[in-house]
Legacy VTK file of the C-alpha trace (Angstrom):
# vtk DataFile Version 3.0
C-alpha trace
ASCII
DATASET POLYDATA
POINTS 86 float
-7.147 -8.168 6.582
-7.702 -5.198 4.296
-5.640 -4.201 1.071
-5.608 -1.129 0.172
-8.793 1.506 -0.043
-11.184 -0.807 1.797
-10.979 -4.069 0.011
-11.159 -7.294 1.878
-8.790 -10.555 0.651
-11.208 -11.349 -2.230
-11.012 -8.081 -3.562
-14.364 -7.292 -2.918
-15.862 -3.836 -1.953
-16.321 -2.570 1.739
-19.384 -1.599 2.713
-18.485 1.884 2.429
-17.376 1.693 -1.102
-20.616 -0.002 -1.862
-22.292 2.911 -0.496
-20.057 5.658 -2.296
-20.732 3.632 -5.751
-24.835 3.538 -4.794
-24.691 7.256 -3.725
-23.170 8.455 -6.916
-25.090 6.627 -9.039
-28.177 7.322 -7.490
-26.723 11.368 -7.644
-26.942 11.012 -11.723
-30.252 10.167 -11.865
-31.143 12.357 -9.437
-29.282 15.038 -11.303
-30.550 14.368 -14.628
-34.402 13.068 -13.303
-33.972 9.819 -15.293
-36.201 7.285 -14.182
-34.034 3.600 -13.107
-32.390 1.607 -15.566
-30.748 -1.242 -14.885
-28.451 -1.083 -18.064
-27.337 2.763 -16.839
-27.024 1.807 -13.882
-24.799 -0.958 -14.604
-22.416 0.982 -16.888
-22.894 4.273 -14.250
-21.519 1.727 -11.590
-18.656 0.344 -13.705
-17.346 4.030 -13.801
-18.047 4.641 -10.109
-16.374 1.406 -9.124
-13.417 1.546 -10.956
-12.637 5.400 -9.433
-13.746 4.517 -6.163
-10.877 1.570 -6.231
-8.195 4.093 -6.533
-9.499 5.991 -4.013
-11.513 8.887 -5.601
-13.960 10.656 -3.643
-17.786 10.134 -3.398
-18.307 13.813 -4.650
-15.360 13.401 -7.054
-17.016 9.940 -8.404
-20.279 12.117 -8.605
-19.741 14.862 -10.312
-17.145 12.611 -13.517
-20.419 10.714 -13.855
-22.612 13.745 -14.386
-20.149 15.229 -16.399
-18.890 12.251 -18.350
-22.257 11.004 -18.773
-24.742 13.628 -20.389
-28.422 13.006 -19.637
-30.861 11.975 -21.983
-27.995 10.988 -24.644
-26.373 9.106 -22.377
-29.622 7.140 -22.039
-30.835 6.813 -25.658
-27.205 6.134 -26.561
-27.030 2.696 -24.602
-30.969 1.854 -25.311
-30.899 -1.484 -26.890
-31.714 -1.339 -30.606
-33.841 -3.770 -31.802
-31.107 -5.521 -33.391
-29.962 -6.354 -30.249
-33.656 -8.025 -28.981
-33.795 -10.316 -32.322
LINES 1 87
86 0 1 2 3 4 5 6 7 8 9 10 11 12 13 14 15 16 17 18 19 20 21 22 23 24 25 26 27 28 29 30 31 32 33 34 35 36 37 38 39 40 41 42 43 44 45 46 47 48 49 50 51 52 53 54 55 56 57 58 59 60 61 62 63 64 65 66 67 68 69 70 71 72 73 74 75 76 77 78 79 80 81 82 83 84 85
């Protein structure tokens, strides 16, 4: 049994909200020609997840992490330091 947009019992994600979140992210990098990052990524899908539970579109999700999420500063900005390797 399903509650609410797509979620199953557990809470988990239906398969097409797992496919709106990968879409959108995949859209930002696209968008700003950023080679993969798992860190981004991670914090891109956060975002995308979280929208995408209260029912915000794929192109709605899209676009908030393009805009939200500028680029290159985006990326530098949650590079680990190398305080954070020691």
């Amino acid at each position: 049994m399903k509650h609410g947009r797509g979620r199953d019992n557990d809470g988990d994600m239906s398969n097409s909200e797992n496919s709106i979140v990968v879409e959108a992210v995949a859209a930002w990098f696209r968008f700003y020609v950023t080679p993969f990052d798992e860190k981004i990524a991670e914090l891109l899908c956060d975002d995308a997840i979280r929208l995408c539970s209260i029912g915000i579109s794929e192109t709605e999700i899209t676009g908030y992490l393009i805009r939200t999420h500028v680029g290159s500063a985006f990326s530098i900005g949650n590079a680990p330091s190398s305080s954070a390797r020691h």
